[in-house]
Every structure is written in C-alpha cells, then in structure tokens.
N, C-alpha and C positions, 0 to 999 in steps of 0.2 A: 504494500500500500504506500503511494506517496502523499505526501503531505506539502501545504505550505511554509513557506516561511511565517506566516501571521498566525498559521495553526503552534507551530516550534516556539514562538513568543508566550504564545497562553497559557504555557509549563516553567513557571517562576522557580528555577532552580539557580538555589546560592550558597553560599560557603558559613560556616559557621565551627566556630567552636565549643566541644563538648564540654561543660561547667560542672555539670555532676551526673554520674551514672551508677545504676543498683540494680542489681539481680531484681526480676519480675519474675518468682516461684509459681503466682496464681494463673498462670494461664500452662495451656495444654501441652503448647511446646517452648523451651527452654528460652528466655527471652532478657533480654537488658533492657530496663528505661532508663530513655537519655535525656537531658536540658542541654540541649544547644544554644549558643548565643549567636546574633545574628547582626549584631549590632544592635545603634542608638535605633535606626526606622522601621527595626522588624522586632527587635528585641530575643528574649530567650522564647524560644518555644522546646515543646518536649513533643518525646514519641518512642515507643517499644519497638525493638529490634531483635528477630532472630538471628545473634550475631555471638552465640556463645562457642562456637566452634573453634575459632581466632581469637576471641578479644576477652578479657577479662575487665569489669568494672572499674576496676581503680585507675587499670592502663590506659582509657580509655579518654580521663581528665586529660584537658589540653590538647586534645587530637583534634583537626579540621577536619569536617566532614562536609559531602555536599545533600542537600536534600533538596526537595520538591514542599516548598514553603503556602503554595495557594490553594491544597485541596483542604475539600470541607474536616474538621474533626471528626475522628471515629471514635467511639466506645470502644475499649477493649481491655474487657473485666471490668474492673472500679477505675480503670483509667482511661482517660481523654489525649488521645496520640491527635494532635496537630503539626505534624510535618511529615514526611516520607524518606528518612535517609537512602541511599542510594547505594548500591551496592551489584557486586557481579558473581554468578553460582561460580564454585568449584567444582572437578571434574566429579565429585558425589551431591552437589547442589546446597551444598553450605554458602554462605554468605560470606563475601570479602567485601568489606566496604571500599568507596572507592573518595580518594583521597585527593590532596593535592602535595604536588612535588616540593613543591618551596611555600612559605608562609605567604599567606595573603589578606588583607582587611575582610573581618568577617561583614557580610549582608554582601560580596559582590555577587553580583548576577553570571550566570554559564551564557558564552556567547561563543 
C-alpha cells in the first residue's frame, strides 16, 4: 500500500526520554511502564511496553526512545498508556526498541 506524504505527517513520532520505568506484573504478558519526557510542548507522557526480553527497568532511566505521541489513550489494566514506543521484532518476535545514535532534544519530531 502507498501512502502520502500528508498521510506520513498524521503519525507524530518524536524523541523523548525515559524519566522513570517499573515492572507492570498485572497484565498477561511481561510488560514495563514507562514516563517519557518529551519536553516543555508535549511534556512526560507514559505507556507499557513489552520490552522485558532486552531491557530491565532501572537501565532503562535516561535512554531516548522514539514513540508515536498523537494516538488516543488506551486502558491497559489500571493503567492509561498515552504514547506508542517504537520498537522492531527479533528473529523470535521480542521487542528491540529503537533508539537514537547520538543525543538529541527531547519532543523532536521523525522526519
């Protein structure tokens, strides 16, 4: 399927850094909640990640991540995930988030 370019704009994905993250036991598969900061204009927002395969919670402070910052909040369990972090399967379908190479101001936009 192609897409446009004005369609590629309507997916606000930007850079942020992880502020605090803690094991999510209460859901079905093994999950980390994360508080991203996004800066001053978008601010922290959080969201659960199955991402316990790679990452461990504590190592997780101060890492840049990119997410998908403008879809609706979902419920999931007793928590409210508002953003989509971003990530690519490995060859058994775990989650490797996907990063950036050198620091950069968190809220920049992917372009």
């Amino acid at each position: 399927m192609t897409i446009s370019f004005d369609d590629f704009l309507k997916v606000d994905v930007r850079v942020g850094t992880v502020t605090r993250a803690e094991p999510f036991p209460e859901v079905r598969k093994p999950a980390i909640k994360l508080w991203v900061d996004f800066g001053d204009a978008i601010g922290e927002k959080k969201t659960s990640a199955q991402i316990t395969k790679y990452f461990e919670p504590e190592k997780l402070i101060g890492r840049q991540v990119a997410a998908v910052v403008n879809f609706p909040p979902k419920q999931i369990g007793k928590f409210m995930s508002e953003i989509l972090v971003l990530g690519f399967p490995d060859a058994e379908g775990a989650v490797v988030l996907l990063s950036v190479d050198h620091p950069v101001p968190n809220g920049g936009r992917l372009f």
